[in-house]
C-alpha positions as CSV (number, residue, x, y, z in Angstrom):
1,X,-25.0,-9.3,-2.7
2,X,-22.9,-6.6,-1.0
3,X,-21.6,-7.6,2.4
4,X,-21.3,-4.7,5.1
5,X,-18.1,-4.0,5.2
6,X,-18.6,-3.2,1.2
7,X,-21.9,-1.3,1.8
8,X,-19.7,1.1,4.7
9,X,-16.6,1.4,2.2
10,X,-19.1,3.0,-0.3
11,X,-20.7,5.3,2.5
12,X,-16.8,6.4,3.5
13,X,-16.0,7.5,-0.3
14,X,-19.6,8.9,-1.0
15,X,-19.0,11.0,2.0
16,X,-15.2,11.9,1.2
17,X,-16.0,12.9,-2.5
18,X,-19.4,15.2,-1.2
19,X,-16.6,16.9,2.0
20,X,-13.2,17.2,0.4
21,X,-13.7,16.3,-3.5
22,X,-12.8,14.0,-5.8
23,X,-8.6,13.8,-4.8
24,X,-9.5,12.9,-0.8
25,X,-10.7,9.4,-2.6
26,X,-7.5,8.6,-3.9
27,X,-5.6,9.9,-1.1
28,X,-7.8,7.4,1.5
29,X,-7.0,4.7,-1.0
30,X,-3.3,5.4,-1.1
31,X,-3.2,6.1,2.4
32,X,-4.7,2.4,3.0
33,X,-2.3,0.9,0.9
34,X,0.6,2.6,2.3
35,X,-0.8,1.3,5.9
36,X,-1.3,-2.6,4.6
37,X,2.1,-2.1,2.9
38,X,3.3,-1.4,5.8
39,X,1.9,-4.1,8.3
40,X,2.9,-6.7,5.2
41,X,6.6,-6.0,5.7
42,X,6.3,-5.9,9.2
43,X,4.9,-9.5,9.2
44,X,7.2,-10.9,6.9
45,X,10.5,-9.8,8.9
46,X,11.3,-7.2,6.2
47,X,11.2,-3.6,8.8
48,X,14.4,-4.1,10.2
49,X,16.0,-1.4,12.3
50,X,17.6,1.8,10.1
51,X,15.9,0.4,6.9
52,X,12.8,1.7,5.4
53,X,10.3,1.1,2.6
54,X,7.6,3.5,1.2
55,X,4.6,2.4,-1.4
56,X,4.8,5.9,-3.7
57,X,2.0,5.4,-6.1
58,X,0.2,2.8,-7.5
59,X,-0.7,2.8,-10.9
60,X,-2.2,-0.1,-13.1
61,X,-2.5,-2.5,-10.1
62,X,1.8,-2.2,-9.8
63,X,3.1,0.0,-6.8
64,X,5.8,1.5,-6.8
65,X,8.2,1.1,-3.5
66,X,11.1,3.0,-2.6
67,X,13.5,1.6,-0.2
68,X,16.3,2.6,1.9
69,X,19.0,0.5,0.9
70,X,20.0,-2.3,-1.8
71,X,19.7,-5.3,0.6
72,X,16.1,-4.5,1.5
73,X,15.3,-3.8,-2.1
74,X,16.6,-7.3,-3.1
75,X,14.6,-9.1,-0.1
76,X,11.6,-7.2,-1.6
77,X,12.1,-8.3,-5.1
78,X,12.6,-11.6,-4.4
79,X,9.2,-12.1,-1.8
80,X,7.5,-9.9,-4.3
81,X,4.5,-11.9,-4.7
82,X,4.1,-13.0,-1.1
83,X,3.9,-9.0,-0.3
84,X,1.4,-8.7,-2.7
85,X,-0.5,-11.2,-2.0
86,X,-0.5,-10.0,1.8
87,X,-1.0,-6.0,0.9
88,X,-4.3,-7.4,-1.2
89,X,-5.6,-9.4,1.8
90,X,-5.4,-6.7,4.0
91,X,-7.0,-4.1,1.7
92,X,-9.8,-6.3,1.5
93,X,-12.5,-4.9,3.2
94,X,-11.0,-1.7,4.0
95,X,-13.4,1.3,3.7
96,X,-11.5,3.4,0.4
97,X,-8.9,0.9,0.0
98,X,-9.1,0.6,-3.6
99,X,-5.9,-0.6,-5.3
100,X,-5.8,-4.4,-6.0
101,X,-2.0,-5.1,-6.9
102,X,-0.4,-7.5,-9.4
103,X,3.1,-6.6,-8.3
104,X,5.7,-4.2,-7.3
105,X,8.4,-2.1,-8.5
106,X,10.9,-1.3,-6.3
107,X,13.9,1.3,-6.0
108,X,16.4,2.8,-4.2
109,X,17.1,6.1,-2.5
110,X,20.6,5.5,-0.4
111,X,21.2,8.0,1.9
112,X,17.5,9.6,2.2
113,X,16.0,10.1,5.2
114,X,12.4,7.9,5.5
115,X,10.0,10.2,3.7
């Protein structure tokens, strides 16, 4: 039995695939990521001020996170399977979010502004 939240998730990328195609799909779902991504990191402590991280892609269930600076990318290696663990219970539910992860890449772009 489909709950709800599942039935409206369906409606949302029925609807996106008939208005923008087949890409606005994947877009919503890496859009959602890149939002649960973002409140995961924030929960944990791991947003500090000046540093960033950024989910690029996902592909295979691993995402792949660029970060602002060694220190952070450490921290996210190390709590790697508490974030994913978090990102996945946030997705859940989420109309177009997608992407269920198994674990994360991460690397480092010193210097770059937050993209």
């Amino acid at each position: 039995a489909r709950t709800s939240t599942e039935e409206a998730a369906s409606a949302v990328q029925r609807a996106l695939l008939q208005c923008v195609g087949p890409g606005a799909a994947e877009q919503l779902a890496l859009a959602q990521m890149r939002l649960a991504w973002l409140e995961a990191v924030g929960d944990a402590g791991l947003a500090p001020e000046g540093m960033w991280s950024r989910v690029q892609d996902v592909r295979n269930g691993v995402a792949t996170v660029v970060v602002s600076e060694p220190i952070l990318a450490a921290e996210l290696k190390l709590r790697g399977d508490q974030l994913v663990r978090s990102v996945n219970e946030r997705q859940r539910g989420r109309p177009g979010a997608v992407y269920q992860l198994r674990s994360i890449t991460v690397s480092v772009r010193p210097g770059a502004s937050q993209p």
